[in-house]
DRENSE-181693 format. One record per residue (C-alpha): y, x, z; residue in three letters. Coordinates in nm, 4 decimals. Each point is the difference from the previous one (the first is absolute). Layout:
// residues N
+----------+----------+----------+-----+
:       py :       px :       pz :   r :
+----------+----------+----------+-----+
:        Y :        X :        Z : ALA :
...
+----------+----------+----------+-----+
//
This chain:
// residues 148
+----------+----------+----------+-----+
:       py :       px :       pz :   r :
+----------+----------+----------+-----+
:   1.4848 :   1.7702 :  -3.0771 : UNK :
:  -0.0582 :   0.2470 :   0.2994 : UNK :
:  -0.1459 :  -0.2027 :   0.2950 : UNK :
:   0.2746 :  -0.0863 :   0.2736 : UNK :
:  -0.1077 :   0.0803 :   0.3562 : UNK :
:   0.2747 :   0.0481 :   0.2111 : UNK :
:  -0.0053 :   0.3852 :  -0.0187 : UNK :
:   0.2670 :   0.0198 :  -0.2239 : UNK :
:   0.3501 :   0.0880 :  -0.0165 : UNK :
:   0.2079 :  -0.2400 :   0.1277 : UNK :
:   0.3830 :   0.1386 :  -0.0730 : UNK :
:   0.1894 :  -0.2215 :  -0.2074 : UNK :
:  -0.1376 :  -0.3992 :   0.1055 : UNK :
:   0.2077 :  -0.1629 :  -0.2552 : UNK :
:  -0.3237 :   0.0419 :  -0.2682 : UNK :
:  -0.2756 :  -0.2300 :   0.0079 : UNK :
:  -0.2968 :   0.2455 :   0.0767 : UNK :
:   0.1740 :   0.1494 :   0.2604 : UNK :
:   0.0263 :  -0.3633 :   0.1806 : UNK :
:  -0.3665 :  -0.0471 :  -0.0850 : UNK :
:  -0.0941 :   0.3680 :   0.1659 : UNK :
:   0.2154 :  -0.1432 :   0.2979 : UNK :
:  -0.2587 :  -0.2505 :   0.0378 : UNK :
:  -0.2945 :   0.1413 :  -0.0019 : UNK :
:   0.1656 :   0.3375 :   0.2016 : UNK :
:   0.0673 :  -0.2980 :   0.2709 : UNK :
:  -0.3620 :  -0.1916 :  -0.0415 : UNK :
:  -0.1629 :   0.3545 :  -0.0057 : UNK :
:   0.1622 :   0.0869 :   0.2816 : UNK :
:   0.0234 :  -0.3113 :   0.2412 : UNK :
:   0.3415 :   0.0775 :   0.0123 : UNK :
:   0.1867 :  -0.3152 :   0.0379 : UNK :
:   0.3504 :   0.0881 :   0.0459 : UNK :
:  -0.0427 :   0.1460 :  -0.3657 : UNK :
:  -0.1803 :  -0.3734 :  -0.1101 : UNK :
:   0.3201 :  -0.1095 :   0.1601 : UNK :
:   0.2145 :   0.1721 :  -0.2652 : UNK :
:  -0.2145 :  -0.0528 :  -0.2794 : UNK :
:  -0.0198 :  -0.3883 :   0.0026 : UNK :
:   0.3009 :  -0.2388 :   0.0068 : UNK :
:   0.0862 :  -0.1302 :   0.3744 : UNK :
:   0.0486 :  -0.3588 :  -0.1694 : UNK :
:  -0.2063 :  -0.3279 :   0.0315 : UNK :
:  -0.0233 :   0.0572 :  -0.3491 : UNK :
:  -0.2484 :   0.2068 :  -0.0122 : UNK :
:  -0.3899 :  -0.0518 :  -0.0443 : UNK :
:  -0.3576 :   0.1450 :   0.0630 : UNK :
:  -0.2554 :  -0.1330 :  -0.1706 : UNK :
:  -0.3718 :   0.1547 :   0.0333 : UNK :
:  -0.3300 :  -0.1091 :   0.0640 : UNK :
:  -0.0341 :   0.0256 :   0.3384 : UNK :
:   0.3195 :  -0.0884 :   0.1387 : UNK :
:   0.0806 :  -0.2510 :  -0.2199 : UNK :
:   0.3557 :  -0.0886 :  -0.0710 : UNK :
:   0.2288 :   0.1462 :   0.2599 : UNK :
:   0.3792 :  -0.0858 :  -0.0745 : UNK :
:   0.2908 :   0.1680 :   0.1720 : UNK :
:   0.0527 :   0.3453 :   0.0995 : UNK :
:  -0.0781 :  -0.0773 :   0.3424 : UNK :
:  -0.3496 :  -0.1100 :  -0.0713 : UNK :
:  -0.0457 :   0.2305 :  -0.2200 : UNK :
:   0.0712 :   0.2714 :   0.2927 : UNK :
:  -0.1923 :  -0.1489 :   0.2419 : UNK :
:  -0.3145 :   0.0257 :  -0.2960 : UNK :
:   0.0960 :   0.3663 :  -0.0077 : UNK :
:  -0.0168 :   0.0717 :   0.3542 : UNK :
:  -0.3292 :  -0.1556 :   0.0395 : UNK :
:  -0.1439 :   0.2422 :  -0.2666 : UNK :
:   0.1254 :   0.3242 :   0.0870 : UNK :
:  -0.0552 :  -0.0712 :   0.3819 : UNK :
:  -0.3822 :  -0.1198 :  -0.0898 : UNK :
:  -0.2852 :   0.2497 :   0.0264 : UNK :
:  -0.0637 :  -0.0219 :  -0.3398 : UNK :
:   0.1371 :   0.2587 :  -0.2495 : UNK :
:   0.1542 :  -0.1287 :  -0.3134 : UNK :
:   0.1107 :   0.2504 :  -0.2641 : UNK :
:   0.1043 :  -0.1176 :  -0.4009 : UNK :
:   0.1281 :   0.1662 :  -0.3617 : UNK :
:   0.1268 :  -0.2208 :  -0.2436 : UNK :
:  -0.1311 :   0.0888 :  -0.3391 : UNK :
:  -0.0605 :  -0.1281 :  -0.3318 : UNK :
:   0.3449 :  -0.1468 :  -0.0151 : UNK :
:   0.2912 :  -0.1211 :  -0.1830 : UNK :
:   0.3592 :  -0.0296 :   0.1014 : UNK :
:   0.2477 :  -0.2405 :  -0.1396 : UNK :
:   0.3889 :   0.0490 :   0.0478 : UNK :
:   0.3114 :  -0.2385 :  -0.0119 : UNK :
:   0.3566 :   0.0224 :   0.1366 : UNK :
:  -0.0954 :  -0.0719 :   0.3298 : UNK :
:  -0.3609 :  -0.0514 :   0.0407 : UNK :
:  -0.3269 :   0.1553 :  -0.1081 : UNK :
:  -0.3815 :  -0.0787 :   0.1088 : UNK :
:  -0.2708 :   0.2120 :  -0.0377 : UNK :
:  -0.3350 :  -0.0963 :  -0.1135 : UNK :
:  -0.3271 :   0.1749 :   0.0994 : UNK :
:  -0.2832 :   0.1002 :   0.2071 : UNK :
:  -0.0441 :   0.1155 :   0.2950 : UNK :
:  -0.3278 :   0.2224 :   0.1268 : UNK :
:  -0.0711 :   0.1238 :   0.3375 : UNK :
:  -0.2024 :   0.0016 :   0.3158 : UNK :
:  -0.0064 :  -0.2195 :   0.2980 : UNK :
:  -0.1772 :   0.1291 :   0.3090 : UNK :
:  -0.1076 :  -0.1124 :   0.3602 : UNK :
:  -0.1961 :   0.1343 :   0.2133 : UNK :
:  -0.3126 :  -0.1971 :  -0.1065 : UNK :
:   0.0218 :   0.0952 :  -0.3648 : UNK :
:   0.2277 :   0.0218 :  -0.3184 : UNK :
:   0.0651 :  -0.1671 :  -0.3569 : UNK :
:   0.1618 :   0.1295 :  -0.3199 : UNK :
:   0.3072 :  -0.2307 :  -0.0698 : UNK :
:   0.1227 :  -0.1289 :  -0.3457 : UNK :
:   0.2618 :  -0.2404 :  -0.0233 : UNK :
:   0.1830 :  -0.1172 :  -0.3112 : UNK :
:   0.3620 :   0.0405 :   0.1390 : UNK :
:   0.3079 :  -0.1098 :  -0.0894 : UNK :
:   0.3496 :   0.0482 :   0.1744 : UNK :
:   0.3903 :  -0.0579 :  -0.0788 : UNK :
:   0.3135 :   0.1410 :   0.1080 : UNK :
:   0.3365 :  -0.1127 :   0.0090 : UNK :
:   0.3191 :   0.2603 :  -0.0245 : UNK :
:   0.1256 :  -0.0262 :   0.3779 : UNK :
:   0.3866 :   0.2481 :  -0.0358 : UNK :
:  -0.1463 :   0.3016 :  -0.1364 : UNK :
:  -0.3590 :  -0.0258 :   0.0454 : UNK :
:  -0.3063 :  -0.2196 :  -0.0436 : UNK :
:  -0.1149 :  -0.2468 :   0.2532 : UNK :
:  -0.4106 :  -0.1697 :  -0.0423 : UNK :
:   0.0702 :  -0.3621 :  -0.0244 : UNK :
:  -0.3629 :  -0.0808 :  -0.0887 : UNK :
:  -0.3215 :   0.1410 :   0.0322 : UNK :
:  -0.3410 :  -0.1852 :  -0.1646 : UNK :
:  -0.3574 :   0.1471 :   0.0050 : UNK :
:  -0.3148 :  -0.1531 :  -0.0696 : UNK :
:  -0.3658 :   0.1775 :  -0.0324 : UNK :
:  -0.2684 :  -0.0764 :  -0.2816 : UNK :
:  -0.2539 :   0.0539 :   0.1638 : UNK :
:  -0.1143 :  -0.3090 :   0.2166 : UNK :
:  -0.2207 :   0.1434 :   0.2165 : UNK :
:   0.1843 :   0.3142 :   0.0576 : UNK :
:   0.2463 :  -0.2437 :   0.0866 : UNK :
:  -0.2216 :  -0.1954 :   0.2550 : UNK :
:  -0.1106 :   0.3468 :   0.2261 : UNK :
:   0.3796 :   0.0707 :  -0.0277 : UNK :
:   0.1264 :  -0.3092 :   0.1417 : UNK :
:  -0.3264 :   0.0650 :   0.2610 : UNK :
:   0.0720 :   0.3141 :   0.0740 : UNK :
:   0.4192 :  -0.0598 :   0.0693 : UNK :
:  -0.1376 :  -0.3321 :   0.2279 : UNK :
+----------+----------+----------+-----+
//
């Protein structure tokens, strides 16, 4: 499958890629009103990656947000290499995710096994979970260094 980067269309929300594009159009961008609409407002919800550890509730999950799109550093994702499984009223997606993190003092190539779930919210698709995890222990050591 065709990478997913945010660039793409985003016209008709109710399909799963197009909730997934959401995402990454809002991560991309550091646009959080658009993170707003893509993940479900409930305490329900639940981030789980390897350097923010488990952070439950929309609200926290916000606040994890804002601190990364109003940090320095530039984050930017695709989610390849992926699989997506569909039910009546929930799906998940299973991948990877490669990108670039960069600071001022210097940069690393990302890749993050990733895995995320929606719920059907009305007529569109809400995140209700998010999990990543990296490989790679010591690119996951001067990541966690480099976000401290």
């Amino acid at each position: 499958m065709k990478p997913i980067t945010g660039e793409e269309d985003l016209d008709d929300r109710s399909r799963p890629h197009q909730a997934l594009a959401e995402f990454y159009k809002a991560f991309n961008g550091r646009d959080l009103a658009l993170m707003a609409e893509n993940w479900d407002d409930s305490e329900d919800a639940v981030m789980d990656n390897p350097v923010g550890g488990i952070t439950r509730g929309w609200d926290a999950i916000r606040a994890v947000y804002e601190r990364i799109f109003n940090s320095p550093a530039r984050v930017r994702v695709e989610f390849h290499d992926y699989t997506v499984h569909l039910a009546d009223s929930l799906f998940y997606a299973v991948g990877r995710e490669r990108g670039r993190f960069e600071t001022p003092g210097g940069a690393l190539d990302l890749r993050i096994r990733t895995t995320r779930i929606f719920r059907r919210v009305g007529a569109r698709w809400r995140q209700v979970h998010h999990h990543g995890s990296m490989d790679d222990p010591a690119l996951l050591e001067r990541y966690q260094r480099a976000v401290r």
